[in-house]
C-alpha positions in Angstrom: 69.9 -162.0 54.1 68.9 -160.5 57.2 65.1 -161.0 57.6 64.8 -157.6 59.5 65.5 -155.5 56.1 62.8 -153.7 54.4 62.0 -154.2 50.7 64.3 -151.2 50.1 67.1 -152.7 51.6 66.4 -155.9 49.5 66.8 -154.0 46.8 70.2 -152.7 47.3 71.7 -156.2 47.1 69.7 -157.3 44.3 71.7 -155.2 42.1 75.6 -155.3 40.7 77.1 -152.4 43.1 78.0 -149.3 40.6 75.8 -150.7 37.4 73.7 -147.6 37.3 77.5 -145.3 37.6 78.5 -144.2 34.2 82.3 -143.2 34.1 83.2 -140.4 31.5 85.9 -141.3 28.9 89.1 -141.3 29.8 91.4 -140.4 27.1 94.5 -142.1 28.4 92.7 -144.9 29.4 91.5 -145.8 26.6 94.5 -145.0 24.3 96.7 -146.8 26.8 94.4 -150.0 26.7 94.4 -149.9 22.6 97.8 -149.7 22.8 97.9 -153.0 25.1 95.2 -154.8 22.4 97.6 -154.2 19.6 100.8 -155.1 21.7 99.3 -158.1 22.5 98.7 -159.2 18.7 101.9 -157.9 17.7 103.3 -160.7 20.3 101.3 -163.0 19.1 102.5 -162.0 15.4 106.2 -162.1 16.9 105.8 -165.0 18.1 104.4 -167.1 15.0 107.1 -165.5 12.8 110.2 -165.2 14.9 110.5 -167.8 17.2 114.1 -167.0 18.0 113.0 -163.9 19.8 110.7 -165.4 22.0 112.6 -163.7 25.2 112.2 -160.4 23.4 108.8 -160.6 22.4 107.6 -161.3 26.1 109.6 -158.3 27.2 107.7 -155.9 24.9 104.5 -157.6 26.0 105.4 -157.1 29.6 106.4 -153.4 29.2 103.7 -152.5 26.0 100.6 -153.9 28.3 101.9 -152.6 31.9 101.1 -148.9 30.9 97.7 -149.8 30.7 97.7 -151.6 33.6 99.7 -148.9 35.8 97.4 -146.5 34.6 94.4 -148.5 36.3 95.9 -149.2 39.4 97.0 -144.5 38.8 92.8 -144.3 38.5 92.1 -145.8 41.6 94.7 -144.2 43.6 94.2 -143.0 47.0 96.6 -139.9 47.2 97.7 -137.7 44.4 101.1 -139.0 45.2 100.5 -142.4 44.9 99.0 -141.5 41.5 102.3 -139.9 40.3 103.8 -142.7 41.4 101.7 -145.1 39.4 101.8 -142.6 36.5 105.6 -142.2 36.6 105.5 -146.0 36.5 103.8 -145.9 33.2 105.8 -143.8 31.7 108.7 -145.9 32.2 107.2 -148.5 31.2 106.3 -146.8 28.1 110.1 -145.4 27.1 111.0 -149.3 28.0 108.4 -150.3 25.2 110.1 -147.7 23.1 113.4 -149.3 23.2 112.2 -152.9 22.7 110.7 -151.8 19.6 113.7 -149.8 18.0 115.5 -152.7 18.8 113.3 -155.1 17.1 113.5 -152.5 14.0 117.0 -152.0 14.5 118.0 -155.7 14.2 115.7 -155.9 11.2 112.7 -158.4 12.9 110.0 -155.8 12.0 109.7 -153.6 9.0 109.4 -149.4 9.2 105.5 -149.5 8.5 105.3 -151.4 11.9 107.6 -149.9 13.9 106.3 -146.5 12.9 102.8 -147.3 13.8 103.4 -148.6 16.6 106.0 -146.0 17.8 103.6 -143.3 17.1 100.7 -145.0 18.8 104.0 -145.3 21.8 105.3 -141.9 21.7 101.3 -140.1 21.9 100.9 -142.0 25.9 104.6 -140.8 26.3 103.4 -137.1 25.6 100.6 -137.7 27.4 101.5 -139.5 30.2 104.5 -137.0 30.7 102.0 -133.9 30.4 99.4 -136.3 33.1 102.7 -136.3 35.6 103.9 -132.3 34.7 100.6 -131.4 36.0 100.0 -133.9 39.1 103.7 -132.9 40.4 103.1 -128.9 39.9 99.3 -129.8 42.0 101.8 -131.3 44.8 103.7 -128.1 45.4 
């Protein structure tokens, strides 16, 4: 450090940069990144019980855990477009997730009380991620 910086500027670099910030919830956030926990373990499940469906299993894992991860990338956004843009990506990414797992019921590899979970836990980001990308759009105009 610059031996020309008072104790005050010291100071600033002493500390982790936003520690003292607190963020307030967000909702979809937070949903979107429980949603990613539990696709993760239902991989993990997939992949101990139905090794024949490895190729499947990553896609769900690919689409389940991108929402999440779109929706990050959406919170740091720099433009209200790019963060329909990031949203919108989501949201696909969410109906894909939504068609890997009526597949995976459809075909029998997982039971109703699964899919039903996990489609409900699914279709609540869809709803909210569609209502997230209704608003942003109608701001634009």
């Amino acid at each position: 450090m610059d031996n020309d910086m008072n104790e005050d500027d010291r100071g600033f670099w002493l500390f982790e940069p936003g520690a003292s910030y607190t963020q307030k919830p967000n909702v979809v956030l937070e949903k979107s990144f429980d949603f990613s926990v539990r696709i993760l373990k239902f991989y993990k499940w997939l992949c101990q019980h139905h090794r024949d469906i490895i190729p499947l299993a990553k896609q769900v894992l690919r689409s389940g855990t991108s929402v999440g991860a779109n929706l990050e990338e959406a919170d740091s956004a720099f433009s209200k477009k790019e963060f329909a843009a990031k949203v919108g990506i989501s949201l696909k990414e969410a109906r894909e997730t939504k068609y890997w797992l009526r597949l995976l019921h459809a075909t029998e590899y997982i039971d109703s009380s699964i899919f039903s979970s996990l489609c409900n836990d699914n279709d609540e980001l869809i709803r909210l991620l569609n209502s997230i990308l209704k608003t942003t759009r109608d701001n634009l105009k």
